[in-house]
C-alpha positions as CSV (number, residue, x, y, z in Angstrom):
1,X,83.9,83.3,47.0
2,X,87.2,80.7,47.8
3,X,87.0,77.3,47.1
4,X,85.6,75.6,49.8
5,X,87.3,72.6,51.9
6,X,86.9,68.9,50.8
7,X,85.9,66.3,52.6
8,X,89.4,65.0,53.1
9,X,90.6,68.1,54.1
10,X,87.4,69.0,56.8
11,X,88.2,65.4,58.1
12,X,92.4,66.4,58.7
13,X,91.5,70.0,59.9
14,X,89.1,67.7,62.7
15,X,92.0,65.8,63.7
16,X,94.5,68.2,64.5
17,X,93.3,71.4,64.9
18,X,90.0,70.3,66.4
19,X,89.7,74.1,68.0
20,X,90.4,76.5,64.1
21,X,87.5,73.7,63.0
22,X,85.4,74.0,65.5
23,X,85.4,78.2,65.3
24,X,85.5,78.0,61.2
25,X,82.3,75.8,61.4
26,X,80.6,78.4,63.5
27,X,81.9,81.1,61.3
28,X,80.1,79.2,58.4
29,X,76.9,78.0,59.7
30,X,76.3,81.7,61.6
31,X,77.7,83.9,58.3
32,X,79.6,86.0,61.0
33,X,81.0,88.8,59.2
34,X,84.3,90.3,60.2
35,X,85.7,93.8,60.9
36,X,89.3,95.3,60.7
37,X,89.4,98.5,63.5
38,X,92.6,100.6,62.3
39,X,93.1,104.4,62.0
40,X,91.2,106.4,59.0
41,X,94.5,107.0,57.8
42,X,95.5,103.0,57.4
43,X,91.5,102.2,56.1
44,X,92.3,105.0,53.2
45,X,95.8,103.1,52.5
46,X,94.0,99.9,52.2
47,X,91.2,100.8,49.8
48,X,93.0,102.9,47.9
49,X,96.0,100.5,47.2
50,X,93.9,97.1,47.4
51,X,95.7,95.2,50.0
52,X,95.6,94.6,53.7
53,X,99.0,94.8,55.4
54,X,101.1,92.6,57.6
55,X,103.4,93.7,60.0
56,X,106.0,91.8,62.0
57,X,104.4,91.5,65.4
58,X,107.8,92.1,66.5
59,X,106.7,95.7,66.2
60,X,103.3,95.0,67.4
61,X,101.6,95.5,70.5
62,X,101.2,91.7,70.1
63,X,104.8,90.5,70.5
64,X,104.6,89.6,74.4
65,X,101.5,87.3,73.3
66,X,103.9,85.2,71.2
67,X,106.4,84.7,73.9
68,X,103.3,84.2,76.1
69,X,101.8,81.4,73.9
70,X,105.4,79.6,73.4
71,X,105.7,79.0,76.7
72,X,102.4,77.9,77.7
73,X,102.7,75.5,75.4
74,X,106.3,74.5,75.8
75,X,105.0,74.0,79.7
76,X,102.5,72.0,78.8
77,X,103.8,69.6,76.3
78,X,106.9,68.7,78.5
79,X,105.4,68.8,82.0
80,X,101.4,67.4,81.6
81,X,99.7,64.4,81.4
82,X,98.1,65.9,78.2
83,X,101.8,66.5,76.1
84,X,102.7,62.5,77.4
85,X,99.7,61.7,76.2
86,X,100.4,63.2,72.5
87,X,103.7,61.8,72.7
88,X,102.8,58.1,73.1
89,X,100.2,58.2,70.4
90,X,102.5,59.8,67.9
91,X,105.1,57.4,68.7
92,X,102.9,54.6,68.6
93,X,101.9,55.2,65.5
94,X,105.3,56.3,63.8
95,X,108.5,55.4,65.8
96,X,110.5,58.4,65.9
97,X,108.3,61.4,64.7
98,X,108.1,62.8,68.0
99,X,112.0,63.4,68.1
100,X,112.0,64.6,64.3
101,X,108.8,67.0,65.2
102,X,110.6,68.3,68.2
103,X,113.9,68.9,66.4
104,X,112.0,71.0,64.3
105,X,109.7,72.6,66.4
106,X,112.6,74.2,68.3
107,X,114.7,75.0,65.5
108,X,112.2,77.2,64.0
109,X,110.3,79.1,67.3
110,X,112.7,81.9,67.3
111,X,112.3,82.3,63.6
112,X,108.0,82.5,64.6
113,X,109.1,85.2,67.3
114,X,110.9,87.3,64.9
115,X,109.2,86.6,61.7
116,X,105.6,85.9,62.3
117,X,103.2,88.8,60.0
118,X,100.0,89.2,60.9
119,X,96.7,91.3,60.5
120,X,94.1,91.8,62.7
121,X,90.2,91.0,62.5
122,X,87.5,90.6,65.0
123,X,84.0,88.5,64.6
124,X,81.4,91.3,64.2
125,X,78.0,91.0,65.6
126,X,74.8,92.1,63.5
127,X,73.8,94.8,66.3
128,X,77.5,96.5,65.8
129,X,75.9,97.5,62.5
130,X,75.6,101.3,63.5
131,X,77.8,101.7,66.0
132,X,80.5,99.3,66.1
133,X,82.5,98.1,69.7
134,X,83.7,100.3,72.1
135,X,86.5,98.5,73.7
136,X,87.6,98.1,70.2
137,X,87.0,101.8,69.1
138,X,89.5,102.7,72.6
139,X,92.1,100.3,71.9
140,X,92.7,101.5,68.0
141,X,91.3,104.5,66.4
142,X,90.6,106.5,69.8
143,X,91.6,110.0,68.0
144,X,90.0,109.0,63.9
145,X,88.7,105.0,64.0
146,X,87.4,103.7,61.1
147,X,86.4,99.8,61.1
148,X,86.2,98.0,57.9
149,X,83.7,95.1,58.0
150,X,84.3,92.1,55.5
151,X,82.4,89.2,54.3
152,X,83.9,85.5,55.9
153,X,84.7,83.9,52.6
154,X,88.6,84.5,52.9
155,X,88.8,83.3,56.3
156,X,87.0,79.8,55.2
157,X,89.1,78.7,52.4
158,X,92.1,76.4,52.6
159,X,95.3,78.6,52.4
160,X,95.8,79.0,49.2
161,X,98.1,82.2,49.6
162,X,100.2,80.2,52.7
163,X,98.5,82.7,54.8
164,X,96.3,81.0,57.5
165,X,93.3,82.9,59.1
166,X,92.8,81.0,62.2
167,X,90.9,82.5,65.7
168,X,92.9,83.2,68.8
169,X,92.7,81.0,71.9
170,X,92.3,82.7,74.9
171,X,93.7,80.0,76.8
172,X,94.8,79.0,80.4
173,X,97.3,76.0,81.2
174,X,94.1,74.2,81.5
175,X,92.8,74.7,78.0
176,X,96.2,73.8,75.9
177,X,95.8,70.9,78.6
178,X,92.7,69.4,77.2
179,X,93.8,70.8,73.6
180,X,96.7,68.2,73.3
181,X,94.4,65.6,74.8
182,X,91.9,66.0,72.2
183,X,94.3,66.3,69.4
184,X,95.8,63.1,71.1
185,X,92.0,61.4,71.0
186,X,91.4,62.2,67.4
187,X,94.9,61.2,66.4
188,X,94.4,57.4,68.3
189,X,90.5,57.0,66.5
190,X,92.4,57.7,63.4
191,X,94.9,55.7,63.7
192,X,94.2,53.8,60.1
193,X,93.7,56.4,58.5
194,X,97.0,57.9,59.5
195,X,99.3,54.7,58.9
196,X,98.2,55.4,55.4
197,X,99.4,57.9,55.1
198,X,103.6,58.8,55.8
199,X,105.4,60.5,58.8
200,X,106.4,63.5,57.3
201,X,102.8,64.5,56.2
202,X,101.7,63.2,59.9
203,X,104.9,65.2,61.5
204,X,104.0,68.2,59.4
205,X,100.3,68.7,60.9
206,X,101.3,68.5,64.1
207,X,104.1,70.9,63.8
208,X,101.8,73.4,62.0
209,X,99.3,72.6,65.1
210,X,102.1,73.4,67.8
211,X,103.0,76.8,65.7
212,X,99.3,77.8,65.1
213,X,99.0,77.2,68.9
214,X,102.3,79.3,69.6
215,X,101.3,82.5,67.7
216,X,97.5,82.4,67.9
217,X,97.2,82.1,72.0
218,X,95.7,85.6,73.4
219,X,95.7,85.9,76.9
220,X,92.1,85.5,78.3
221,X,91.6,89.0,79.5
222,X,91.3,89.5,76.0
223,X,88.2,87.5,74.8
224,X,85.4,89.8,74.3
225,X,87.9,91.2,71.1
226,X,87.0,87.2,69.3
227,X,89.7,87.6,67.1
228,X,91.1,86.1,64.0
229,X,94.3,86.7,62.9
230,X,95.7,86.3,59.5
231,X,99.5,84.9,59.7
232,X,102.0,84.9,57.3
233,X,105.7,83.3,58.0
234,X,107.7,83.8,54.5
235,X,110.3,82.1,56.5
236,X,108.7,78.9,56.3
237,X,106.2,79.2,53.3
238,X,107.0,81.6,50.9
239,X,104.1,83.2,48.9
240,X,104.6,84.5,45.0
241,X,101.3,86.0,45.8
242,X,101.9,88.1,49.1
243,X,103.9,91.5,48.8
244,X,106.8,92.9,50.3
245,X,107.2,96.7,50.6
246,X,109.4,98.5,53.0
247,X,107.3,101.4,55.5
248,X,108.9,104.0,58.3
249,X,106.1,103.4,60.8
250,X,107.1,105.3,64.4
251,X,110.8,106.2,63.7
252,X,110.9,102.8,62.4
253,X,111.6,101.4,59.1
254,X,110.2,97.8,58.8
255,X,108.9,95.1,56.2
256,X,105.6,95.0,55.4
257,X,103.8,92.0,53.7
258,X,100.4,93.1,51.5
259,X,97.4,90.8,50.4
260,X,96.4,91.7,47.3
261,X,92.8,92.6,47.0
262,X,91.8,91.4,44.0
263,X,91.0,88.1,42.3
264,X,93.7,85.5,41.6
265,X,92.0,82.8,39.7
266,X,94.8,80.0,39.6
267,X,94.6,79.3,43.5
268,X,90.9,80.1,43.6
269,X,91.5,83.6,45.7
270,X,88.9,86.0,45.4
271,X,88.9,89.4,47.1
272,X,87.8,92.4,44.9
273,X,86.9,94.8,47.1
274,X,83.0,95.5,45.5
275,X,82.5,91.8,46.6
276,X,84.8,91.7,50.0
277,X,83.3,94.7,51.9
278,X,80.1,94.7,53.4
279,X,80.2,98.1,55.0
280,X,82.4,100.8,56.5
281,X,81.8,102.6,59.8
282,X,83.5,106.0,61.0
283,X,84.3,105.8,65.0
284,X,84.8,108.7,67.4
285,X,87.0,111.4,65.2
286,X,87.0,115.0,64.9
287,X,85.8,115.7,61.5
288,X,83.5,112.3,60.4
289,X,82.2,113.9,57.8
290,X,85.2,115.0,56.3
291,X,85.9,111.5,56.8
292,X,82.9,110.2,55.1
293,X,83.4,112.1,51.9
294,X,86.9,110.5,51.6
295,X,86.0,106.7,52.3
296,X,83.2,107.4,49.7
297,X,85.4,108.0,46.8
298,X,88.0,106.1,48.0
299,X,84.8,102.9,47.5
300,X,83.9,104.4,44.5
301,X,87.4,104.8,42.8
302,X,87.8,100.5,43.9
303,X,84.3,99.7,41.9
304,X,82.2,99.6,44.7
305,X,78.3,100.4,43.7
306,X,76.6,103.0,46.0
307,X,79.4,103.3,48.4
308,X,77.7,106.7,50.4
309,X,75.2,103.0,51.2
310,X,78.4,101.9,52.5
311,X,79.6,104.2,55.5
312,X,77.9,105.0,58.3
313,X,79.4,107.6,61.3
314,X,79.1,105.8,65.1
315,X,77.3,107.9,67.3
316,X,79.5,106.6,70.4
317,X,81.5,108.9,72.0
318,X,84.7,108.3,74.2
319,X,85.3,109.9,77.5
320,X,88.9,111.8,77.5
């Protein structure tokens, strides 16, 4: 298990990113697990190497998403009420910072376009157990799926690797509307609490809330997926912890970042595999079996007690 948040930290994470909080809490209080659909190929990789990968969504089918969440929030925070709103209150309460955040913001959205890692995970109901999702089973493993279902512990902890697990927004115009407003709320009943404290601190939460919102915004056709999203920007927050390796993936050779799946005691990280993985089920493939017998000693061979327990084969099958 990760070290869990403070109270000073719970209380910050309210204020500016009330919507992360809000899903986080719920992630807590319901002990939602989470599952990673890939390929049987990729789940081998991971289990057998002991680290999940990152890849630029520059080469991802996510990439439009980005350029879809920059400019629904660009839109919003120049053109509403809400971004005026979030404005005033900022500049209220530290003359200036709104310029300085700005400046920033707009010098570094191109390096988020072209530099943003991230790993996909989706919330995973109890009564997926045995079967898993089917939109999810069509969308990535249609010819050998294999989804990897992990404990929440990860995604709750502060980020100690300077990777952030956060849930996507499938948000309208509307909902970054009413996103800055609240943001803009909190910030104003916290005003004494945040004239403590100095711009740059200030400036630097709401940056990391504009960029959050930015590459975490799914369009809402996509909702019933409830995803989180682990993101990584060595750009901006270099790791010692994360790794780089370099992978020919469709013609194309690109950087991959890795998350170690193991313990790291001095920032509290805790991901052994026996202790991360709660089970393992086979999708739609033409040889599960086959399949089975390899995730099993690929569990074994990574410590993990019992691990035929582990996998299960989905009895769902998908029309050609």
């Amino acid at each position: 298990m990760a070290r869990a948040l403070n109270d000073d930290e719970r209380r910050l994470y309210r204020i500016f990113l009330p919507f992360q909080h809000s899903r986080h809490v719920a992630l807590e209080r319901n002990g939602t697990r989470l599952v990673h659909y890939t390929t049987a190929e990729t789940a081998l990789k991971i289990l057998r190497r002991r680290s999940i990968w990152l890849r630029n969504a520059a080469y991802m089918d996510d990439v439009r998403e980005l350029i879809h969440g920059y400019e629904m929030l660009v839109r919003v925070y120049r053109e509403t009420a809400a971004g005026s709103k979030l404005r005033m209150v900022l500049q209220n309460l530290f003359p200036g910072l709104v310029a300085k955040i700005e400046s920033s913001f707009n010098g570094w959205a191109p390096q988020f376009r072209g530099s943003t890692f991230i790993s996909c995970f989706a919330e995973h109901d109890d009564d997926e157990d045995n079967f898993g999702r089917l939109s999810m089973w069509r969308a990535y493993g249609r010819s050998a799926g294999v989804a990897l279902i992990v404990k929440n512990d990860i995604f709750l902890s502060p980020a100690q690797l300077k990777a952030y697990a956060v849930p996507a927004g499938y948000f309208r115009e509307a909902d970054v509307e009413r996103y800055l407003s609240e943001i803009a709320d909190n910030i104003a009943a916290e005003q004494d609490l945040l004239r403590g404290l100095n711009d740059e601190f200030v400036g630097g939460h709401i940056f990391n809330c504009l960029r959050l919102i930015m590459v975490s915004t799914k369009h809402v056709g996509f909702r019933e997926e409830r995803e989180w999203r682990v993101i990584y920007c060595p750009e901006l927050e270099l790791s010692p912890h994360i790794g780089t390796e370099s992978h020919t993936l469709r013609g194309v050779e690109q950087t991959i970042h890795t998350i170690p799946l193991k313990n790291i005691p001095e920032i509290e990280f805790e991901a052994e595999i026996p202790a991360l993985l709660d089970r393992v089920i086979i999708g739609p493939s033409p040889n599960p079996e086959a399949t089975k017998g390899e995730l099993v000693r690929a569990l074994a061979d990574a410590g993990v007690a019992n691990p035929e327990q582990k996998v299960c084969i989905s009895e769902i099958i998908l029309r050609q």
